[in-house]
C-alpha positions in Angstrom: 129.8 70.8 101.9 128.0 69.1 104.6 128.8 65.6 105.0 131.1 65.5 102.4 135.1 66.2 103.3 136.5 68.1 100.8 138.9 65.3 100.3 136.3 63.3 99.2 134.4 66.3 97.1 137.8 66.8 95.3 138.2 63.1 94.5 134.6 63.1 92.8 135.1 66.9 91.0 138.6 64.9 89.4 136.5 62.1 88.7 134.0 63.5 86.8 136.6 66.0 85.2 138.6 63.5 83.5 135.8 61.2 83.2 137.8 58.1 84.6 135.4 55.7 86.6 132.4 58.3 86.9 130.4 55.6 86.2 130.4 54.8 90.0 129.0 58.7 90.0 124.5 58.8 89.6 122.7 61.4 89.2 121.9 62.4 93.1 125.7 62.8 94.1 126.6 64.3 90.7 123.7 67.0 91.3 124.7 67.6 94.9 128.3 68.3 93.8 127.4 71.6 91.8 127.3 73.8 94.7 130.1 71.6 95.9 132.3 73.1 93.1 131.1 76.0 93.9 132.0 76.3 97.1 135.5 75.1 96.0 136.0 77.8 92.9 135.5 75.3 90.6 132.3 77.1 88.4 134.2 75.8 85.5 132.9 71.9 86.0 129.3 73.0 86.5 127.9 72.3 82.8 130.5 68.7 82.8 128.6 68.0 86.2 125.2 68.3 84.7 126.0 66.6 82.1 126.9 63.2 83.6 124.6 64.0 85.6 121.7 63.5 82.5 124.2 60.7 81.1 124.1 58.6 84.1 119.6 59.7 84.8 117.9 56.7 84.5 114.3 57.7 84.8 112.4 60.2 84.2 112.4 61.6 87.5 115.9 61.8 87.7 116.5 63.4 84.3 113.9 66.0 85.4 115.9 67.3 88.5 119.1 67.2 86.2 116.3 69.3 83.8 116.1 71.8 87.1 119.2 72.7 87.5 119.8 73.3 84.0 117.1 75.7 84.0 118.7 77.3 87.1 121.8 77.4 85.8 120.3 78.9 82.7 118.2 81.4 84.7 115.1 80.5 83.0 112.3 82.5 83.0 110.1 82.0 86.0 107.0 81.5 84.0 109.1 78.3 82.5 109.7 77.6 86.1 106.3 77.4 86.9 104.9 75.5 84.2 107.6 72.6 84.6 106.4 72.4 88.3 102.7 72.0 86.8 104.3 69.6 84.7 105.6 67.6 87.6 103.5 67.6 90.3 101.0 64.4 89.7 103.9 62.6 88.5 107.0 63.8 90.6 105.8 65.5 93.5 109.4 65.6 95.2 110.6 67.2 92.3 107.5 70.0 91.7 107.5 71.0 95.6 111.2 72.0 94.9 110.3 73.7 91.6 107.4 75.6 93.1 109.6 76.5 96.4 112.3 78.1 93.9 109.4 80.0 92.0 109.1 81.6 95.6 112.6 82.5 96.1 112.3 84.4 93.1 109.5 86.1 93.3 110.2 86.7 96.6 113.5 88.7 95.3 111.3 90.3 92.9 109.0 92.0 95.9 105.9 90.0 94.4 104.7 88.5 98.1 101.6 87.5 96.9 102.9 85.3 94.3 105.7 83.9 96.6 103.4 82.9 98.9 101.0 81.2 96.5 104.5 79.4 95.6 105.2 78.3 98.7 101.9 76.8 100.0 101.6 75.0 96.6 105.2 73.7 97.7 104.3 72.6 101.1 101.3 71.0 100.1 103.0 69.0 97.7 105.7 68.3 100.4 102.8 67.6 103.2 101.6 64.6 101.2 104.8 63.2 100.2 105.6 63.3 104.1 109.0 64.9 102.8 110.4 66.3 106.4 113.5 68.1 105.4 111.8 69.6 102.6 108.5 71.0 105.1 111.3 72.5 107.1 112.9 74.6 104.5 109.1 75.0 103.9 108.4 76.4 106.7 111.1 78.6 107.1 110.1 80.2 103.7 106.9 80.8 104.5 107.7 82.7 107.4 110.1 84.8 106.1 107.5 85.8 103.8 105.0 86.6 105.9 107.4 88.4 108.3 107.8 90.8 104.6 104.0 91.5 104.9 104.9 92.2 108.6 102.2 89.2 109.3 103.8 88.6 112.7 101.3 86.4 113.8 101.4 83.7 110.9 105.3 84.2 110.8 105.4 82.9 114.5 102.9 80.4 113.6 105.4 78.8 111.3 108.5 79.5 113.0 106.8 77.7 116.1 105.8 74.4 114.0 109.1 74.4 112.3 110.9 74.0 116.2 107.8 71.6 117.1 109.7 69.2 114.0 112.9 69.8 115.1 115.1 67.0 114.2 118.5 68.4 115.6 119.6 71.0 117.8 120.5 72.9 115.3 117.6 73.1 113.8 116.0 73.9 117.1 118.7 76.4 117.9 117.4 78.1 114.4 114.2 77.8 114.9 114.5 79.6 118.6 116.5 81.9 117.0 114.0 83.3 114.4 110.9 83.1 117.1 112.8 85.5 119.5 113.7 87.7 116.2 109.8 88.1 115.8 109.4 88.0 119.5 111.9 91.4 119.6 110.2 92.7 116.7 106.7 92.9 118.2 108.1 94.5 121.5 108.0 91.1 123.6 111.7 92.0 124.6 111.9 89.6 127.9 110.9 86.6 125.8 113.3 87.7 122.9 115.7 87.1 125.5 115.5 84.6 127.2 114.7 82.2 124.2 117.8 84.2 122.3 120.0 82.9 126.0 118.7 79.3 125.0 119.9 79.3 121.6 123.0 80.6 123.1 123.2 77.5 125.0 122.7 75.6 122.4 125.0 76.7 120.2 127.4 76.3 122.6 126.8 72.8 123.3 126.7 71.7 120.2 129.9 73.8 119.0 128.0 75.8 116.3 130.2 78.8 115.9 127.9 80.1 113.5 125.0 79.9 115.7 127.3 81.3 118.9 127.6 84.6 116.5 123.8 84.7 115.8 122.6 84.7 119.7 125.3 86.5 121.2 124.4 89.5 118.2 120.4 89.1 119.1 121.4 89.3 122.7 123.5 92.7 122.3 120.7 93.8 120.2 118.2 93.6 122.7 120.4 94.7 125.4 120.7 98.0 123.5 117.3 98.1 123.0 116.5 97.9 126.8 118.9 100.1 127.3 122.0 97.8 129.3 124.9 99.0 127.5 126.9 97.0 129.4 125.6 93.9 128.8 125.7 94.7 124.8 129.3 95.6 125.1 129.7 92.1 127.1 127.9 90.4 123.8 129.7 92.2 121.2 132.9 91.7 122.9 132.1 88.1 122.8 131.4 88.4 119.5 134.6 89.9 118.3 136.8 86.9 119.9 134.5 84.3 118.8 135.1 85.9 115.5 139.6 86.1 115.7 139.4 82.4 117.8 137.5 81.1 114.2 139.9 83.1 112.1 137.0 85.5 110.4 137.9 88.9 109.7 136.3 91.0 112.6 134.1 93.6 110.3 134.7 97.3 111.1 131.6 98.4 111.8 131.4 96.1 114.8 134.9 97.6 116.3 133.0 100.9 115.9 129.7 99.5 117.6 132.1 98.2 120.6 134.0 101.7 120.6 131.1 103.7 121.2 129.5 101.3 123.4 132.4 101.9 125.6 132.0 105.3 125.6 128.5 105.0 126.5 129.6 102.7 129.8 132.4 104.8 130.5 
C-alpha cells in the first residue's frame, strides 16, 4: 500500500463498491487498488475493481492492462500469456515488457530456467528502449535471481551490481547491497559479504527501514556463524529478536532456538 494511506485506499475500495462518484476513479488507480484490497481482506471487490477498471479504459492500451490482470486473475495459461505479450510489444511496449516479465515469474516457479530467462531479456529489452527505469529495476532483479538458480554467480553479480549503479533511493541501494553480499557469501568472499552486509545495515538504519534492519542484521549473524564468531551471531540475532517485539512481529521460534544454542555455544 505504498503511497497510498489506507484511509484513502478505503475511501476508493467504498467508492468503487457502491459505485457512487467512481467516475473520478481511471483505470491506472482502479488497477493499482487490486492488490490494495488485497492487502486489506477485501478479495471480494477484485472482479468489481476490474471491471470499472475496463468501464472507465479509454484506449486500447489501457483496456489491455485491465486485459492482464484479468488473465492473472484467471490464471491463464502461460502460452496465452505469451502470445498476448507478442501481441503487444510493437504497439504497447510498456504493457508486453510486463507481460513477458510475468511469463518469467511463472516459468520460473515451474523450474523451466531456460524459458524464464528468455522471458526476462525479451522484458528488459522491451523495457531498455522504452527507457522505463522502475520497470529495468525489477528487471534486473529478476534476472539475477535467475541466474543465481543456474548458480551463474558471475552474471547474477553482474546484474545485482547494475541494478545499485541505478539506484534511485536508498532503499533500493540498501537492496541492492543486500543481494551483492548474499552472492558475495555464497561464493566464499566472506570479508566483503560483510562489510557491504554492515553498510546495508547502516542504511537501513538511517532511513528507518525495519524490514531492511531485519535483512542485514540476519546476513550478518549468518556470516558470523560461518566464520565461526558465535558471539557476534548471538549479538545479531539478539538484535534481531527486539527489532522484531519493538515492531510488534511475532518473534518465530526457530530463531529463539537459534539464540538458545548460540548461547550455549558462547557459554
Amino acid at each position: 500500500m505504498s503511497e497510498i494511506s489506507r484511509e484513502f485506499a478505503e475511501e476508493i475500495l467504498q467508492i468503487i463498491e457502491h459505485q457512487q462518484g467512481s467516475n473520478v476513479i481511471d483505470t491506472a488507480l482502479a488497477l493499482r487498488m487490486i492488490d490494495v484490497a488485497v492487502q486489506l481482506g477485501r478479495e471480494d471487490l477484485i472482479d468489481k475493481i476490474i471491471s470499472h477498471a475496463s468501464k472507465v479504459a479509454t484506449d486500447d492500451e489501457e483496456r489491455g492492462w485491465v486485459l492482464f490482470e484479468k488473465m492473472k486473475r484467471d490464471e491463464s495459461s502461460i502460452d496465452t500469456f505469451v502470445t498476448f505479450a507478442i501481441e503487444q510489444e510493437t504497439k504497447h511496449p510498456k504493457l508486453a515488457a510486463a507481460v513477458f516479465h510475468h511469463a518469467a515469474l511463472v516459468y520460473l516457479g515451474l523450474e523451466a530456467l531456460d524459458d524464464a530467462k528468455i522471458m526476462a531479456n525479451r522484458s528488459m529489452r522491451l523495457r531498455e528502449q522504452s527507457k522505463d527505469e522502475n520497470g529495468i529495476s525489477f528487471g534486473l532483479s529478476l534476472l539475477s535471481h535467475i541466474a543465481k538458480q543456474q548458480e551463474d554467480w558471475d552474471t547474477a553479480e553482474l546484474f545485482s551490481q547494475r541494478k545499485l549503479n541505478l539506484a534511485q533511493s536508498d532503499a533500493d541501494r540498501m537492496e541492492a547491497i543486500q543481494d551483492i553480499a548474499h552472492i558475495k557469501a555464497t561464493i566464499g568472499e566472506l570479508e566483503m559479504a560483510m562489510e557491504m552486509m554492515q553498510e546495508s545495515l547502516e542504511i537501513a538504519e538511517d532511513i528507518g527501514d525495519v524490514d531492511g534492519i531485519l535483512v542485514s542484521r540476519w546476513g550478518l549473524a549468518d556470516l558470523a556463524e560461518i566464520s565461526n564468531q558465535p558471539d557476534e551471531a548471538m549479538v545479531q540475532l539478539s538484535a534481531v529478536m527486539t527489532q522484531m517485539m519493538e515492531a510488534n512481529i511475532p518473534v518465530p521460534t526457530p530463531l529463539r532456538e537459534r539464540i538458545s544454542k548460540l548461547t550455549e555455544v558462547v557459554g
